[in-house]
C-alpha beads as a LAMMPS data file, in Angstrom:
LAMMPS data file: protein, C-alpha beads

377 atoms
376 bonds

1 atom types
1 bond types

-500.0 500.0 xlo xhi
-500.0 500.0 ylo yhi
-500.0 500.0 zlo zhi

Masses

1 110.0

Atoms # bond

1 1 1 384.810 -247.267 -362.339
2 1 1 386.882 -246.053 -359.403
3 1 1 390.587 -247.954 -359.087
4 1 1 391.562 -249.916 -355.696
5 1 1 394.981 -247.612 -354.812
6 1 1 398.028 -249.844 -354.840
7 1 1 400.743 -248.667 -352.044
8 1 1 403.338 -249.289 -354.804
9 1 1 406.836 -248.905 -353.442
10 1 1 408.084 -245.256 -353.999
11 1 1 411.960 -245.032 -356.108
12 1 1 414.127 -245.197 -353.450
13 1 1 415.755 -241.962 -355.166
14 1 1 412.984 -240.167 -354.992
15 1 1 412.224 -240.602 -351.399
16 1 1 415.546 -240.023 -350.033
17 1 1 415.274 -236.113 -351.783
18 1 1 411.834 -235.644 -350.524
19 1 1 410.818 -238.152 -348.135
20 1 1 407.612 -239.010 -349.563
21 1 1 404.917 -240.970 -348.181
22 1 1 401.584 -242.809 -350.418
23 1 1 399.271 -240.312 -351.486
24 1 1 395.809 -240.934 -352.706
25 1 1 396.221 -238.805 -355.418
26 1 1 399.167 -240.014 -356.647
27 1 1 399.831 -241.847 -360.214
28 1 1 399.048 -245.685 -359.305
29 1 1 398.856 -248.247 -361.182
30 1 1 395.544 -248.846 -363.117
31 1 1 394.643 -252.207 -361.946
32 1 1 393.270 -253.689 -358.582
33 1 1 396.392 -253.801 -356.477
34 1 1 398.002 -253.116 -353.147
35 1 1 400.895 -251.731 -351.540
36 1 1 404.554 -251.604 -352.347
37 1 1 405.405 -251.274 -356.357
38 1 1 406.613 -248.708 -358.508
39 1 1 405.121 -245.934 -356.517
40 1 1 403.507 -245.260 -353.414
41 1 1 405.447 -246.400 -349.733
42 1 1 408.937 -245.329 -349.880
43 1 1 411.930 -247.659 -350.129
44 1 1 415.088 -247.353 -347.949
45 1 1 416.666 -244.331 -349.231
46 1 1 420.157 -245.304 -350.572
47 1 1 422.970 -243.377 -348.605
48 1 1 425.208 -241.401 -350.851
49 1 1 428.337 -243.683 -351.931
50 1 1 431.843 -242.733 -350.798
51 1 1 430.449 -240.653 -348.440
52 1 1 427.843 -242.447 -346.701
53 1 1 426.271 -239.200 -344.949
54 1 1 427.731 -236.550 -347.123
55 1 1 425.064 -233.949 -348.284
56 1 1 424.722 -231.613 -351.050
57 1 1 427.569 -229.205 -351.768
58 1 1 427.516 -225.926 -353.510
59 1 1 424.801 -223.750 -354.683
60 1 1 421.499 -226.044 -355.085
61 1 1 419.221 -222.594 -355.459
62 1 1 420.900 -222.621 -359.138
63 1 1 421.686 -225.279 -360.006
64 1 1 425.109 -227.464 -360.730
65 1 1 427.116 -228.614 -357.526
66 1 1 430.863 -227.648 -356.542
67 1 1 432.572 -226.714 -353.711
68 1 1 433.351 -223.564 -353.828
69 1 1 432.202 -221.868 -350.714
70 1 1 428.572 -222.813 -350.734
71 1 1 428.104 -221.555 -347.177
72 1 1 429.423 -217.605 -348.142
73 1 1 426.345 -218.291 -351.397
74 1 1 423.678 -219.323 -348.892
75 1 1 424.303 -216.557 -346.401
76 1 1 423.952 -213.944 -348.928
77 1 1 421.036 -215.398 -350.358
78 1 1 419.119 -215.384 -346.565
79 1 1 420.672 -212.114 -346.679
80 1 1 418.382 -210.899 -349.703
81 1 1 415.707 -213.138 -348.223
82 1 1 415.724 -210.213 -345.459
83 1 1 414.362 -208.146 -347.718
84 1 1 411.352 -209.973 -348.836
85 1 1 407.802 -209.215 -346.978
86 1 1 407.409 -212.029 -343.793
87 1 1 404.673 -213.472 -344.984
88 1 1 406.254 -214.352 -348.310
89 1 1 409.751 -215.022 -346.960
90 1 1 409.364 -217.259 -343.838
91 1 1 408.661 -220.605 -345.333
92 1 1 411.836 -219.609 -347.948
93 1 1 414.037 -218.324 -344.824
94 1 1 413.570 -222.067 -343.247
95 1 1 414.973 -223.886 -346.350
96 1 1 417.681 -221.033 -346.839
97 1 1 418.441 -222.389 -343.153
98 1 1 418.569 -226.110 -343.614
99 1 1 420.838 -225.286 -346.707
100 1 1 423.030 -223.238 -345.103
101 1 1 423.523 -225.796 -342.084
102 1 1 424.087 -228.921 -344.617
103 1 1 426.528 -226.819 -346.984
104 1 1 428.444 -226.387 -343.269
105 1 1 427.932 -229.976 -342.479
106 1 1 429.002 -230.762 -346.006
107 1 1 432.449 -228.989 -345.816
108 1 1 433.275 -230.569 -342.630
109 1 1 432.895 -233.730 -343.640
110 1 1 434.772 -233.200 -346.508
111 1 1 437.393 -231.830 -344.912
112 1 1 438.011 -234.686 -343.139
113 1 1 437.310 -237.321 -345.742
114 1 1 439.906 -235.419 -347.508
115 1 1 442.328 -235.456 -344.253
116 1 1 441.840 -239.233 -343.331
117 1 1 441.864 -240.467 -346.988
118 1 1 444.357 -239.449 -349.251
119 1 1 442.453 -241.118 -352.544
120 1 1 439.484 -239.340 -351.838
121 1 1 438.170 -237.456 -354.418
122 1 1 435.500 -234.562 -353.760
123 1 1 434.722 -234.377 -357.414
124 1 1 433.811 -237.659 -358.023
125 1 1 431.288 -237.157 -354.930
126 1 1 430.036 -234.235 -356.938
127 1 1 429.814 -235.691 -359.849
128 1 1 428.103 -238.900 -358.313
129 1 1 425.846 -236.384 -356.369
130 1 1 424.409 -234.318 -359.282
131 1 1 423.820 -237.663 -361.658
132 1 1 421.772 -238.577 -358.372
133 1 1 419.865 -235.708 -358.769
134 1 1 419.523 -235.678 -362.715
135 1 1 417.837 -239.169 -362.019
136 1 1 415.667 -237.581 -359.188
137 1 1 414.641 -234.562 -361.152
138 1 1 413.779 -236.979 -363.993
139 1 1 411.775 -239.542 -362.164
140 1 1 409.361 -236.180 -360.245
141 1 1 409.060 -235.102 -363.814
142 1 1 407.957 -238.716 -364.886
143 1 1 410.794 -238.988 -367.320
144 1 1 411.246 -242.588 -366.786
145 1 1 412.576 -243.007 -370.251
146 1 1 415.292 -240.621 -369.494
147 1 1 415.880 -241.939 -366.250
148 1 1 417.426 -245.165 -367.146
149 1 1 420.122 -244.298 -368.464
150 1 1 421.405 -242.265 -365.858
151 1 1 420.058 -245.361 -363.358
152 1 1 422.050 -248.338 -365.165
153 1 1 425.362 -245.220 -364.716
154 1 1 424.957 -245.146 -360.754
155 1 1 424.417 -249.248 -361.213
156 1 1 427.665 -249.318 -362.606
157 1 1 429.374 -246.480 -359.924
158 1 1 427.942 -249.066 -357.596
159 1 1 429.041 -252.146 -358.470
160 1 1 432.975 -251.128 -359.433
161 1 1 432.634 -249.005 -355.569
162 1 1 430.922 -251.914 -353.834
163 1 1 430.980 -254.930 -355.705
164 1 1 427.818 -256.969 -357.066
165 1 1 426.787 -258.309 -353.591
166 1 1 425.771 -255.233 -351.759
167 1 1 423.026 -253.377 -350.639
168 1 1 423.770 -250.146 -352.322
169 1 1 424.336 -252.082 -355.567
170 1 1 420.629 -253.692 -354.846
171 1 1 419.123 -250.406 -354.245
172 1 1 420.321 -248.829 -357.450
173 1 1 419.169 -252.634 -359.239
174 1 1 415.846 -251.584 -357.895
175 1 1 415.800 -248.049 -358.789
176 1 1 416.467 -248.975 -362.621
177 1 1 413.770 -252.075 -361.806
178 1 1 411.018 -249.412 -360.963
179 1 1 411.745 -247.279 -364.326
180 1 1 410.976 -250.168 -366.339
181 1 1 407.882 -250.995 -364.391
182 1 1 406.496 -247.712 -364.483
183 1 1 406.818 -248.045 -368.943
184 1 1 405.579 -251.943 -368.394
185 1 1 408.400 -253.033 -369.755
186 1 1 408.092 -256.028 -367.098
187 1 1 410.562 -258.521 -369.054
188 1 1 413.129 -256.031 -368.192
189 1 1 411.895 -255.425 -365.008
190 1 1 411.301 -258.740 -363.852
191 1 1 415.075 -259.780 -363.508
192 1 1 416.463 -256.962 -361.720
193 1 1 413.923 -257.156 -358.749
194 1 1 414.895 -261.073 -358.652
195 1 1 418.427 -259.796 -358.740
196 1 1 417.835 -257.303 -355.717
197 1 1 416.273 -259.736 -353.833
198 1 1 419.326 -262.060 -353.912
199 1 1 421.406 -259.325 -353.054
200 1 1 419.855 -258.359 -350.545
201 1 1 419.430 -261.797 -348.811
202 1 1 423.306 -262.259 -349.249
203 1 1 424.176 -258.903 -347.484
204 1 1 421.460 -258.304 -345.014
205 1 1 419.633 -261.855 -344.874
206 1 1 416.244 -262.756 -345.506
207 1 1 414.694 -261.313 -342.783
208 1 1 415.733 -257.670 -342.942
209 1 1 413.413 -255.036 -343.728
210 1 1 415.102 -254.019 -347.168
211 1 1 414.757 -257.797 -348.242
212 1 1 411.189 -257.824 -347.256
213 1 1 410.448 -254.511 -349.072
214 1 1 412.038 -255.948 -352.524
215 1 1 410.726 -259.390 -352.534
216 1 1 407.230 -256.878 -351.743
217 1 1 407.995 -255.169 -354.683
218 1 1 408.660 -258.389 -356.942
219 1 1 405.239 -259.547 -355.616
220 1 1 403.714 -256.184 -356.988
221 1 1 405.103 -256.726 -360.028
222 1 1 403.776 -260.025 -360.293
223 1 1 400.211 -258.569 -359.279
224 1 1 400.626 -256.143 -362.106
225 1 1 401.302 -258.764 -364.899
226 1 1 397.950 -260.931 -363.152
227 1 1 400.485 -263.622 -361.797
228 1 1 398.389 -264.157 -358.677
229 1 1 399.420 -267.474 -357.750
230 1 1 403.316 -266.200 -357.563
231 1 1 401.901 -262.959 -356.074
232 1 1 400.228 -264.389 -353.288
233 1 1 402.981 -266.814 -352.199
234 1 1 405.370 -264.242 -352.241
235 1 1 403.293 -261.927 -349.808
236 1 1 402.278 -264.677 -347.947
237 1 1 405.929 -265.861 -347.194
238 1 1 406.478 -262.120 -346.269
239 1 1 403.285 -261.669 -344.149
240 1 1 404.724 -264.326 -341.783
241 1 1 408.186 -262.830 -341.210
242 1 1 406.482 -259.510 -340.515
243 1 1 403.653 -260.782 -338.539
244 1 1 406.468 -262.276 -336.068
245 1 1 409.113 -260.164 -336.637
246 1 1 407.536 -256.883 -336.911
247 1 1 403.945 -257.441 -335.163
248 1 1 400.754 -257.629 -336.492
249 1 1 400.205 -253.778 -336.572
250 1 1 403.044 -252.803 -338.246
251 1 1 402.635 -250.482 -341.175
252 1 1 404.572 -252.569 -343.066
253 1 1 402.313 -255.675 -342.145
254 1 1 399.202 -253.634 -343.096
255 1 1 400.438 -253.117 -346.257
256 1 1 401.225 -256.960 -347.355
257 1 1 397.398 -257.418 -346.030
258 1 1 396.240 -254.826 -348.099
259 1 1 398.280 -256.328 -351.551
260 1 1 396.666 -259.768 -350.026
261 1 1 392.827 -257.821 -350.245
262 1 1 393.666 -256.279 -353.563
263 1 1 394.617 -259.577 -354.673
264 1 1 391.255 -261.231 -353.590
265 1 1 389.711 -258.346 -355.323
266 1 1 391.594 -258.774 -358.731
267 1 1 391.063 -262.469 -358.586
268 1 1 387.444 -262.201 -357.402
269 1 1 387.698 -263.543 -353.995
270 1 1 385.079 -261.077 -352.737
271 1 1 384.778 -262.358 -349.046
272 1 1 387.975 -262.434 -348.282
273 1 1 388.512 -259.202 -350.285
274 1 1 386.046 -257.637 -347.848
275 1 1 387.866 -259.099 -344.583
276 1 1 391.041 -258.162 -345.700
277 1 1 389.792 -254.548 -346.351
278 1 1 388.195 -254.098 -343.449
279 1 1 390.854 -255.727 -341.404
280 1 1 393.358 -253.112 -342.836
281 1 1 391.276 -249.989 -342.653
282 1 1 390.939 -250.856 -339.291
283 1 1 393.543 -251.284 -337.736
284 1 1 395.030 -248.586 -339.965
285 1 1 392.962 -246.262 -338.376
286 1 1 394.205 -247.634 -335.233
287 1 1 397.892 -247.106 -335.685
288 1 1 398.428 -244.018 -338.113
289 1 1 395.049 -242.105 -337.235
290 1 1 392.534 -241.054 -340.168
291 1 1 394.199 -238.688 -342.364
292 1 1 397.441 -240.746 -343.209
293 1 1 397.948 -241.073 -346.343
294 1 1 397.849 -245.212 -346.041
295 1 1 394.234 -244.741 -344.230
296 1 1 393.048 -242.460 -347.107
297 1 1 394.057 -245.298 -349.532
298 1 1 392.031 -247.737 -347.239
299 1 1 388.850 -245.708 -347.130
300 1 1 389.624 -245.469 -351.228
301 1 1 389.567 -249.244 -351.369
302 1 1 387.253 -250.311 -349.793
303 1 1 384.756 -247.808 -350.601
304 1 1 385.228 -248.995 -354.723
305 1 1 384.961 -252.530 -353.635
306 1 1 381.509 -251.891 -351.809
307 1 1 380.745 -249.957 -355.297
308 1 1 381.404 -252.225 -357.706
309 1 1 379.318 -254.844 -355.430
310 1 1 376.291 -252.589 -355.375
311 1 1 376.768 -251.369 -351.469
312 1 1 376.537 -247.930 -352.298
313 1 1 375.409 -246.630 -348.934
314 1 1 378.056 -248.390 -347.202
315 1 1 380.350 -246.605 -349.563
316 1 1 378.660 -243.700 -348.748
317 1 1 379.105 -244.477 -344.914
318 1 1 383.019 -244.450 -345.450
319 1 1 383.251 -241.777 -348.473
320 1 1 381.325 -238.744 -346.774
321 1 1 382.898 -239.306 -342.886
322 1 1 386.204 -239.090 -344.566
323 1 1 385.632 -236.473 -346.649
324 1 1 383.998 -234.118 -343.728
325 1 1 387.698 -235.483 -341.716
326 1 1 389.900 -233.905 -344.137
327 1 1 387.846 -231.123 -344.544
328 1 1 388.012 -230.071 -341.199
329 1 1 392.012 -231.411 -340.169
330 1 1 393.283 -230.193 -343.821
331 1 1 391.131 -227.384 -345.075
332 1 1 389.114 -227.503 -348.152
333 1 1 391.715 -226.760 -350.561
334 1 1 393.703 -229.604 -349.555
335 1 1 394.707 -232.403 -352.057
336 1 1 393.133 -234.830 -350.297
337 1 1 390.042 -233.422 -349.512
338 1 1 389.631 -232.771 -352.977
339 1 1 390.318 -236.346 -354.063
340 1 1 387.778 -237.006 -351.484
341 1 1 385.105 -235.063 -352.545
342 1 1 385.401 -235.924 -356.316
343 1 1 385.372 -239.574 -354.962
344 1 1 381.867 -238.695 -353.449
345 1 1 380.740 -237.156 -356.125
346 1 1 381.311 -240.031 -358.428
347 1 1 379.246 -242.242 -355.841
348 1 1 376.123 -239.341 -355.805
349 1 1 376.246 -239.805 -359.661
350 1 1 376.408 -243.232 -359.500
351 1 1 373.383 -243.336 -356.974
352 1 1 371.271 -240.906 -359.226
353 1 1 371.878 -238.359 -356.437
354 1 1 372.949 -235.399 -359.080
355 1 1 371.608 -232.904 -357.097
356 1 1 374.350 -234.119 -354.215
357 1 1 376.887 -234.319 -356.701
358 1 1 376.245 -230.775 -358.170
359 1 1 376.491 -229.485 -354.773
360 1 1 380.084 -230.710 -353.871
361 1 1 381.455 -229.217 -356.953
362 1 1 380.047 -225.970 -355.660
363 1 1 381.513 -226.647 -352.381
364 1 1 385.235 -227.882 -353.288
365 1 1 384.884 -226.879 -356.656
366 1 1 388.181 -228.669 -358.661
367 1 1 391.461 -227.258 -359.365
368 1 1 392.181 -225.923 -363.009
369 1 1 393.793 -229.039 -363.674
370 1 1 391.293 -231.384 -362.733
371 1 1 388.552 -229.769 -364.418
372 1 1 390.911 -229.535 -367.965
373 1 1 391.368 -233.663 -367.436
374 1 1 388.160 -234.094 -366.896
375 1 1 386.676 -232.481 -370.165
376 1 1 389.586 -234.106 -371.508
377 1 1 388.091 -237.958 -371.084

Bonds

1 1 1 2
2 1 2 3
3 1 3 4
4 1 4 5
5 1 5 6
6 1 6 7
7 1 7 8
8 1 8 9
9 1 9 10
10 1 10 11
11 1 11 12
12 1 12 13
13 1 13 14
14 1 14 15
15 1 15 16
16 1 16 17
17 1 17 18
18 1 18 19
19 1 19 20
20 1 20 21
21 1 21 22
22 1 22 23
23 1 23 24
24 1 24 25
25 1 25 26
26 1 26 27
27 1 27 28
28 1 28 29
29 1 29 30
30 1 30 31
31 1 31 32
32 1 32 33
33 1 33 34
34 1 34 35
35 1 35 36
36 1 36 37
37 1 37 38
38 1 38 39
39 1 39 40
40 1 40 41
41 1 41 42
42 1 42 43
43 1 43 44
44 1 44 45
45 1 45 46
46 1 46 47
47 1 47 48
48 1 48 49
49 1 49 50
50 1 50 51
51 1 51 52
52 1 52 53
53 1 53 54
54 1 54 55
55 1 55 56
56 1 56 57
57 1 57 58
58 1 58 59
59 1 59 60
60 1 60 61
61 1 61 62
62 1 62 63
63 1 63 64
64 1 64 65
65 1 65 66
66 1 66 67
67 1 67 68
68 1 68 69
69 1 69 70
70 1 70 71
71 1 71 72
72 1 72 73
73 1 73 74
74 1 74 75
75 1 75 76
76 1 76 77
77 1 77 78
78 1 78 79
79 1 79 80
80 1 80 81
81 1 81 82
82 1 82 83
83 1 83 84
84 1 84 85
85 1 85 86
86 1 86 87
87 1 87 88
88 1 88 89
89 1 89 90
90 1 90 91
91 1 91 92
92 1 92 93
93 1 93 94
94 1 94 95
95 1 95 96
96 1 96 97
97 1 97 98
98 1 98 99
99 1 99 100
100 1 100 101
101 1 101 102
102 1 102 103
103 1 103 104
104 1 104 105
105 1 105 106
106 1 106 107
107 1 107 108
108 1 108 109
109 1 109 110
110 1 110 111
111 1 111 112
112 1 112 113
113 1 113 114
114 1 114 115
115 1 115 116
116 1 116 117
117 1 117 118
118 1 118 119
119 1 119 120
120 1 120 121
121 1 121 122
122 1 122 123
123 1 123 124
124 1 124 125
125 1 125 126
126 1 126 127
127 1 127 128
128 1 128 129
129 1 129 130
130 1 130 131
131 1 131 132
132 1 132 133
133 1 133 134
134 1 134 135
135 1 135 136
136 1 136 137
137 1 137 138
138 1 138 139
139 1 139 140
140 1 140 141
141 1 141 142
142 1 142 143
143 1 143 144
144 1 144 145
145 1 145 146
146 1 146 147
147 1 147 148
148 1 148 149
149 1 149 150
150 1 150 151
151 1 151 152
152 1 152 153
153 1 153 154
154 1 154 155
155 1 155 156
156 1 156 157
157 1 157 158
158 1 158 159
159 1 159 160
160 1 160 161
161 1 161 162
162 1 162 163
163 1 163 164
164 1 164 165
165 1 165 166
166 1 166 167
167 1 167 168
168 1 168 169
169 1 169 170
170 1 170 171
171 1 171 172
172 1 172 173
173 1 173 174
174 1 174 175
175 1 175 176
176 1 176 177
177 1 177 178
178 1 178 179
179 1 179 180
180 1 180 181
181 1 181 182
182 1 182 183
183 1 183 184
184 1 184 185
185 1 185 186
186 1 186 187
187 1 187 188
188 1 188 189
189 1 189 190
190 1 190 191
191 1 191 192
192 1 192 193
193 1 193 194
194 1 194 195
195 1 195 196
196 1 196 197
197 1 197 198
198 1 198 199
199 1 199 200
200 1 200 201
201 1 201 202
202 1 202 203
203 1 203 204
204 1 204 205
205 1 205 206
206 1 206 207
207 1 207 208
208 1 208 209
209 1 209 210
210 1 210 211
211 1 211 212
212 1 212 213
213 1 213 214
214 1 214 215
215 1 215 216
216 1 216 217
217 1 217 218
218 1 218 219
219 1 219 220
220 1 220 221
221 1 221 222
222 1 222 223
223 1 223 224
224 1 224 225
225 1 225 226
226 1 226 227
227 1 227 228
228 1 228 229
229 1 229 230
230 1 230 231
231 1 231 232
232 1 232 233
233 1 233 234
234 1 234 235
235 1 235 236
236 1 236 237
237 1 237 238
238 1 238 239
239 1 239 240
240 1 240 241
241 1 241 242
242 1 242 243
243 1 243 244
244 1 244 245
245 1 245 246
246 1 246 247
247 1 247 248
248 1 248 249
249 1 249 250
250 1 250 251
251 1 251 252
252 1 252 253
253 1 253 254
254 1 254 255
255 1 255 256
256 1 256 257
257 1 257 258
258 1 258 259
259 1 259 260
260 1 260 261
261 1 261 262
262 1 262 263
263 1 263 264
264 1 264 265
265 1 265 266
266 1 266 267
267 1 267 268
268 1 268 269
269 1 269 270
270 1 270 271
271 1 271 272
272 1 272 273
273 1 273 274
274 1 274 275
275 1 275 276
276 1 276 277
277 1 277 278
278 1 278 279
279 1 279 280
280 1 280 281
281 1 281 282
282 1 282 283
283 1 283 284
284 1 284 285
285 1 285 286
286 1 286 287
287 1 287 288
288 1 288 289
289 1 289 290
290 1 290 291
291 1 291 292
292 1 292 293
293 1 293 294
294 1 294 295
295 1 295 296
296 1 296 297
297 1 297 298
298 1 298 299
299 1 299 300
300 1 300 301
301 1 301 302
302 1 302 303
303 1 303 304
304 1 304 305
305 1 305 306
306 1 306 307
307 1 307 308
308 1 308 309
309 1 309 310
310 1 310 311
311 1 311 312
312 1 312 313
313 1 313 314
314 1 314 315
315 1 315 316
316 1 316 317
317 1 317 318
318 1 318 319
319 1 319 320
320 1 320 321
321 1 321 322
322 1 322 323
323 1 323 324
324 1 324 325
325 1 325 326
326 1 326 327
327 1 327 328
328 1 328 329
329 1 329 330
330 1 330 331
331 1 331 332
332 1 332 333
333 1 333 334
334 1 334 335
335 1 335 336
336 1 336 337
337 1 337 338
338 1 338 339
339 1 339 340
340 1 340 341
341 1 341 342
342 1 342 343
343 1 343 344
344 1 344 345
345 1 345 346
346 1 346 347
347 1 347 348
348 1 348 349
349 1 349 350
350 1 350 351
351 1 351 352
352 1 352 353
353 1 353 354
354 1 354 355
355 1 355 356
356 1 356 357
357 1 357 358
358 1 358 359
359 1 359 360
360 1 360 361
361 1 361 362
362 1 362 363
363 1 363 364
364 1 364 365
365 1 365 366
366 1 366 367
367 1 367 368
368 1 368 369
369 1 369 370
370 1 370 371
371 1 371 372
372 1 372 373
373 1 373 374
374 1 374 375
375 1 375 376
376 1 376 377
């Protein structure tokens, strides 16, 4: 049976290196959820401590970070990048770019850190920076294990730097909060997105959007652990704030509604399960257009509700449309139009219709790696 897609809330880590959005075909969490979690809709990324705006210094290309002229190391290596055919270099030559103009960014504001502050100390910025990116390399590789180790360190570098009542602290709380949600270890969990939430209701009040998104992420967790009752009041007493605060067609309103519908789903509300579906892909196609990543997850939602109730040709009605969408905006190699057509090709097996389903794997025939999982279960 196909899995409602929870919009779990990205690591904040994660997002600020990458800048993420939900994907469809992203690791969710196996149950009938909805938005804003462990992963899925990014967090606030957490600015760099000490210096707030200060970016990666030295040579990232090999790894390890110092400050020994990073911007001579980048110039030779667009230099060499020259040399390489355009067609294989271009996309290589704009990150060699970017790199070169934050290493030069980098130094200047170093410089005068270093000029206006006589305490401040480049190498602890270094060494801050690269444990950020150990924990950001570890989380990609789903490492989480690994990860919180390194998280509870930059908790610590938080607290002594900011004190306990601050919104850096709370990100990093949450950050360490996700890794333990992502094993299930939801005891350990549990506290630290309470904790965040306080934190962030001392420091930025209970209105702003950082203290929405954790007390939306403590609500996920809830939803994951089949405490609807907490689950709902939580994104109920959010819903309201954003509803007036933010307007009812926010993204970030959407995705509360669609936690609500997965929530319905879970607990077997089915009519208000479908409203709230349909209510969301809606306007969601409305405000972010129909192949954002959010609208995908929609169309993914509401499609499995109408199958596990038997509607298979209104599944079908929202399945193939979408599929022919991405197909045409993304290209047929696309990830999405992929998770698309194997979504259709479920339903065609479902409905008896093997014929159908034998032609879409002809048509967008999976990647290596889905075809190994799939002999794999």
């Amino acid at each position: 049976m196909a899995i409602p897609a929870l919009d779990l809330l990205m690591c904040p880590q994660y997002h600020a290196a990458h800048g993420s959005q939900s994907r469809p075909d992203a690791p969710l969490a196996r149950r009938s959820l909805g938005e804003g979690g462990a992963a899925g809709f990014a967090f606030k990324t957490p600015s760099r401590s000490a210096a707030a705006t200060f970016h990666k210094v030295g040579p990232t290309l090999r790894g390890g970070l110092r400050l020994q002229d990073p911007v001579a190391e980048r110039r030779g290596y667009i230099s060499r990048l020259h040399a390489l055919p355009p067609a294989k270099s271009s996309a290589l030559k704009t990150r060699a770019a970017y790199l070169l103009a934050s290493a030069i960014l980098s130094l200047l504001i170093v410089s005068a850190l270093q000029a206006q502050s006589p305490g401040f100390d480049p190498e602890a910025v270094t060494r801050q920076i690269a444990l950020e990116d150990r924990f950001d390399q570890l989380y990609r590789d789903g490492k989480y294990a690994e990860a919180i180790p390194v998280a509870v360190d930059l908790l610590k570098r938080m607290e002594a730097e900011h004190g306990p009542v601050h919104e850096e602290t709370a990100r990093w709380t949450i950050n360490a909060a996700i890794l333990f949600q992502h094993l299930k270890l939801y005891d350990k969990a549990e506290p630290l997105f309470k904790n965040s939430v306080k934190i962030f209701e001392k420091s930025l009040g209970e209105k702003h959007e950082d203290t929405l998104r954790a007390r939306h992420m403590l609500a996920a967790l809830y939803q994951a652990q089949d405490e609807y009752d907490t689950a709902e009041s939580i994104y109920h007493y959010n819903l309201k704030i954003q509803q007036k605060q933010l307007g009812p067609e926010d993204p970030e309103t959407l995705r509360t509604l669609n936690n609500l519908a997965a929530l319905n789903h879970s607990r077997g509300n089915d009519e208000e399960a479908s409203r709230l579906y349909r209510q969301t892909l809606s306007l969601r196609y409305k405000v972010l257009g129909d192949i954002h990543p959010d609208t995908l997850k929609s169309v993914h939602n509401l499609a499995t509700f109408y199958r596990e109730k038997g509607e298979l040709e209104q599944a079908q009605s929202l399945l193939l449309p979408s599929l022919e969408t991405r197909a045409r905006k993304l290209g047929k190699k696309h990830a999405y139009t992929l998770r698309a057509a194997r979504d259709l090709e479920s339903l065609y097996e479902q409905m008896g219709e093997h014929a159908k389903a034998d032609e879409l794997q002809y048509r967008y025939p999976p990647k290596k790696k889905e075809a190994e999982a799939a002999v794999g279960e």
